[in-house]
C-alpha positions in Angstrom: 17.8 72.5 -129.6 21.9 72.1 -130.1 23.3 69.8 -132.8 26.9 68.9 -131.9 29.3 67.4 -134.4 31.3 64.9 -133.0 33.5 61.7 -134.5 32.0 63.3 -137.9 28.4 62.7 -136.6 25.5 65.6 -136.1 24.4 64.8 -133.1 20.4 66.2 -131.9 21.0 67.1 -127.9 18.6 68.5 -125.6 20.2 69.8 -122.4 18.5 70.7 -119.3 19.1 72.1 -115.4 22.3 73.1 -113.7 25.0 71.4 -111.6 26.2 67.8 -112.0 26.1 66.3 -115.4 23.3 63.3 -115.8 23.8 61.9 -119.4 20.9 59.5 -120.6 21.2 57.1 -123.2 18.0 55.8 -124.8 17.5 52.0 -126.0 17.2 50.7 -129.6 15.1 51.0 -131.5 14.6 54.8 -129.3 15.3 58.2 -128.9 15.6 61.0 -126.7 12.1 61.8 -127.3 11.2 58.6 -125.0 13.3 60.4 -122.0 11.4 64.1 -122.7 9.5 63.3 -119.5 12.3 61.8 -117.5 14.9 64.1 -118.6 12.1 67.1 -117.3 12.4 65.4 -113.7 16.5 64.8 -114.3 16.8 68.5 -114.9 15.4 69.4 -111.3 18.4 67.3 -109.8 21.1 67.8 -112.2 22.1 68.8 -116.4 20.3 66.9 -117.7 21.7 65.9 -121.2 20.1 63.6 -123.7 20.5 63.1 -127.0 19.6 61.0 -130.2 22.4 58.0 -130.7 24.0 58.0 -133.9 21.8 56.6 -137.2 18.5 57.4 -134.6 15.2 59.9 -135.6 17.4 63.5 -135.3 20.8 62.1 -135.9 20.6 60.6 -139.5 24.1 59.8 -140.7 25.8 59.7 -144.2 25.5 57.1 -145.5 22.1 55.7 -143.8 22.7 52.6 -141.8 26.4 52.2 -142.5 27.2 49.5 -139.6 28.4 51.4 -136.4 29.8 49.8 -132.9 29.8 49.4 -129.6 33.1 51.3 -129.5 31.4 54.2 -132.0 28.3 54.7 -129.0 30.9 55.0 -126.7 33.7 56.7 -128.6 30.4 59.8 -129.1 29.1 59.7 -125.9 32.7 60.6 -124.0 33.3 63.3 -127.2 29.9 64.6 -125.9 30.6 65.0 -122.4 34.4 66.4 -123.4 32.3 69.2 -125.5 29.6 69.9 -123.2 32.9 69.7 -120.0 30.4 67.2 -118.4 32.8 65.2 -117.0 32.5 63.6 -114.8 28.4 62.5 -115.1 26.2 60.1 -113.4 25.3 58.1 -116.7 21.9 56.6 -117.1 21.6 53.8 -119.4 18.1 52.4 -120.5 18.6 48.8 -122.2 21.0 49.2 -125.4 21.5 52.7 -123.5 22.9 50.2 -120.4 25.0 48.3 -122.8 26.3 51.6 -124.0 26.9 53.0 -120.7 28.1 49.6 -118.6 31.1 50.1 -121.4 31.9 53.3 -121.2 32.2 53.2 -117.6 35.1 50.2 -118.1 36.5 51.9 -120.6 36.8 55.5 -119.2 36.0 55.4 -115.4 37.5 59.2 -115.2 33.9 59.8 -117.2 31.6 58.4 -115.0 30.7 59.6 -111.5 28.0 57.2 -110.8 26.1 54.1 -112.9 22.6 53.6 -113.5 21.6 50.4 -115.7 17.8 49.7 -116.4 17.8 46.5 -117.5 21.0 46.5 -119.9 20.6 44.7 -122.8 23.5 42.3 -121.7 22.7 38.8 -123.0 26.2 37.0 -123.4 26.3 36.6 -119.6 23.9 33.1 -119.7 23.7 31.0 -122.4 19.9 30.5 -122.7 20.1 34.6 -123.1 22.5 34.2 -125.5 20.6 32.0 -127.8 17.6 34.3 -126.9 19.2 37.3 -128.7 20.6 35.6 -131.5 17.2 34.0 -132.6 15.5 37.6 -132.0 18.7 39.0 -134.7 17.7 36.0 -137.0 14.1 37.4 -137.3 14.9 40.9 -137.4 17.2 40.2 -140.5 14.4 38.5 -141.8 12.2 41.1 -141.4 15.1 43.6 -142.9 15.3 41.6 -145.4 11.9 41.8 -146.8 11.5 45.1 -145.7 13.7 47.6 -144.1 11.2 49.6 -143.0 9.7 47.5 -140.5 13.2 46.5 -138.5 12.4 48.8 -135.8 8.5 47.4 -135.0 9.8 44.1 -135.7 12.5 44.3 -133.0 9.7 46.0 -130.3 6.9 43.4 -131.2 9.5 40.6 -131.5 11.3 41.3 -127.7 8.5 43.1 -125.8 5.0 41.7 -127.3 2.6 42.8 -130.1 1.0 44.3 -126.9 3.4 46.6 -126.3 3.4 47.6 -130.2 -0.2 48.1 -130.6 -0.8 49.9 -127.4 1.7 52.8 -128.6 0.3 55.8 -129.5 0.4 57.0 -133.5 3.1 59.5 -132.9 5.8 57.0 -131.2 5.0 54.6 -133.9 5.9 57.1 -136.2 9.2 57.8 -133.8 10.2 54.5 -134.1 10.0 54.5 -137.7 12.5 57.3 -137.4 14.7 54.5 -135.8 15.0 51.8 -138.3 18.6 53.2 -139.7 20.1 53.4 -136.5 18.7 50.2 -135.7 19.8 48.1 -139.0 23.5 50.0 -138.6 23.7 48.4 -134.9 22.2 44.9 -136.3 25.3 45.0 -139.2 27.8 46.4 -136.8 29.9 45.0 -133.6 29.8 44.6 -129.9 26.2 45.5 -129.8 23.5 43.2 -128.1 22.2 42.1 -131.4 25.3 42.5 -133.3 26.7 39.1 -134.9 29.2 39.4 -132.3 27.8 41.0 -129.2 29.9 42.5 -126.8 31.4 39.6 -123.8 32.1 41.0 -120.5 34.3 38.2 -117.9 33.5 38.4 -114.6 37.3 39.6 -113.3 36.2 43.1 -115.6 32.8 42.9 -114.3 34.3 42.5 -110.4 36.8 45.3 -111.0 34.3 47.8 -111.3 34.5 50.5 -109.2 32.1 53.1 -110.3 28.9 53.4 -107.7 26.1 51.5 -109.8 22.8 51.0 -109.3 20.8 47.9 -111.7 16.9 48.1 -111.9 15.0 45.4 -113.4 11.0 45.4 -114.2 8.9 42.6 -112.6 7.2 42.5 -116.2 9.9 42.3 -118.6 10.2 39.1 -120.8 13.0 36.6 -118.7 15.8 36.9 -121.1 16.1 40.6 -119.8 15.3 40.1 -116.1 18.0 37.3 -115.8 20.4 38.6 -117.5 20.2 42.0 -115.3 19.6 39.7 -112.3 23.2 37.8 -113.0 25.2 41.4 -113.7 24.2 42.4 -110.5 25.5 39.5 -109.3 29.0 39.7 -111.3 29.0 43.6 -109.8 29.4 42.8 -106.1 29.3 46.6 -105.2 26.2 47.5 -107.3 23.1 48.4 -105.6 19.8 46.2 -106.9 16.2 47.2 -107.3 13.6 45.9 -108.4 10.3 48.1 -109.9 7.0 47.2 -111.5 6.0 47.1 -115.1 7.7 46.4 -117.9 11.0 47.0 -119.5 10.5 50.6 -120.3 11.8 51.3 -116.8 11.6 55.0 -116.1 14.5 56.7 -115.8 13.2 59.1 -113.0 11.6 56.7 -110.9 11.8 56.5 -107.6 14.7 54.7 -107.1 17.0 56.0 -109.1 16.4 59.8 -108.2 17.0 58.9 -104.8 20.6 57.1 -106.0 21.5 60.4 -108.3 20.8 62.6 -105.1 23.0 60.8 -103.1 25.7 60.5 -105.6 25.2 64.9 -106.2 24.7 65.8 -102.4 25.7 62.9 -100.7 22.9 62.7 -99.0 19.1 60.9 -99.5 16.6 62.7 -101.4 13.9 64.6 -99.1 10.1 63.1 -100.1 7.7 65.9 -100.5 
């Protein structure tokens, strides 16, 4: 698969299908390998292009886990697109993905054709969220602390459940170990959900935004991550809202978004069959 340098990072990309650009952008601690099924289904509908963030499994950086941004994700993600002439994409965004892709699409709407945000890790919207992800940063510095190796399964059985850890097969466990770098760069760096200063979005910003979004939420996730997607897609008065079973690894080929991507290629609904 491609590796693309860009803002002096190797990037690992995996591009798929023809016509309109669909970028994903996986969670933390995650990679691309998480979206191999989705980004199958993506690449009947559309190029498909995924790729491993900065610091994550197939995109180690130079010194490992220097601290990296909010403004670094995004600053990559529209040199990506510029390389790959990608622009304008429907950008997918699964939670720190969403974060990622909620502020690229303020910052450079020319980039983005359409919005999809699977429950974006967005907690500075509600206070009780707010104190939510700052006690879940406190333990995972903890846990960095003792051991650095353990950041990224700390962070998954910390926000999602041991459940969730312990029902992962071998081979993601060992994924996510790929991970921890990337995830101890984000906890060290700025704008990001567990950053010591996490991104704030006003509503006027959140109200101006004109790109065609759709927000998904899980009926399963924990309730820090439901409200908080719950109140942005009440602050985004044009964005579409669904709501799917399971938990918060909502899949980014579901049902509900394929049918928005369609009608934000072709204009039209998606034909069932």
């Amino acid at each position: 698969m491609p590796r693309i340098t860009v803002n002096a990072a190797e990037l690992h990309v995996e591009v798929g299908g023809e016509g309109v650009p669909i970028l994903g952008l996986h969670g933390t601690p995650s990679s691309a390998v998480m979206w191999e099924p989705a980004a199958a289904e993506l690449a009947r509908h559309g190029r498909c292009i995924t790729y491993d963030r900065r610091g994550f499994l197939r995109s180690p950086t130079e010194p490992a886990a220097v601290p990296v941004d909010l403004r670094d994700h995004v600053d990559d993600a529209l040199a990506l697109l510029d390389a790959l002439d990608a622009v304008p994409a429907i950008v997918i965004g699964r939670s720190t993905g969403g974060l990622i892709a909620l502020e690229l699409a303020i910052r450079e709407p020319r980039a983005v054709r359409a919005l999809v945000l699977l429950e974006p890790a967005v907690f500075t919207l509600d206070d009780a969220d707010r104190a939510w992800a700052d006690a879940l940063r406190h333990r995972v510095l903890d846990a960095e602390a003792r051991d650095p190796s353990i950041v990224a399964e700390t962070v998954i059985r910390d926000a999602l459940g041991d459940a969730t850890w312990n029902a992962l097969p071998a081979a993601l466990r060992e994924m996510f170990a790929g991970t921890n770098d990337g995830t101890r760069a984000e906890l060290h760096g700025a704008g990001m959900d567990l950053s010591a200063r996490p991104r704030t979005f006003d509503a006027a910003e959140l109200a101006a935004l004109a790109t065609p979004t759709l927000i998904v939420a899980a009926t399963d996730s924990p309730e820090p991550l439901r409200r908080g997607t719950a109140r942005l897609a009440e602050l985004i008065p044009s964005a579409e809202f669904a709501r799917v079973p399971g938990g918060h690894l909502i899949d980014p080929a579901g049902e509900a978004v394929l049918d928005f991507v369609d009608r934000h290629i072709t204009g039209g609904t998606r034909a069932v069959g």
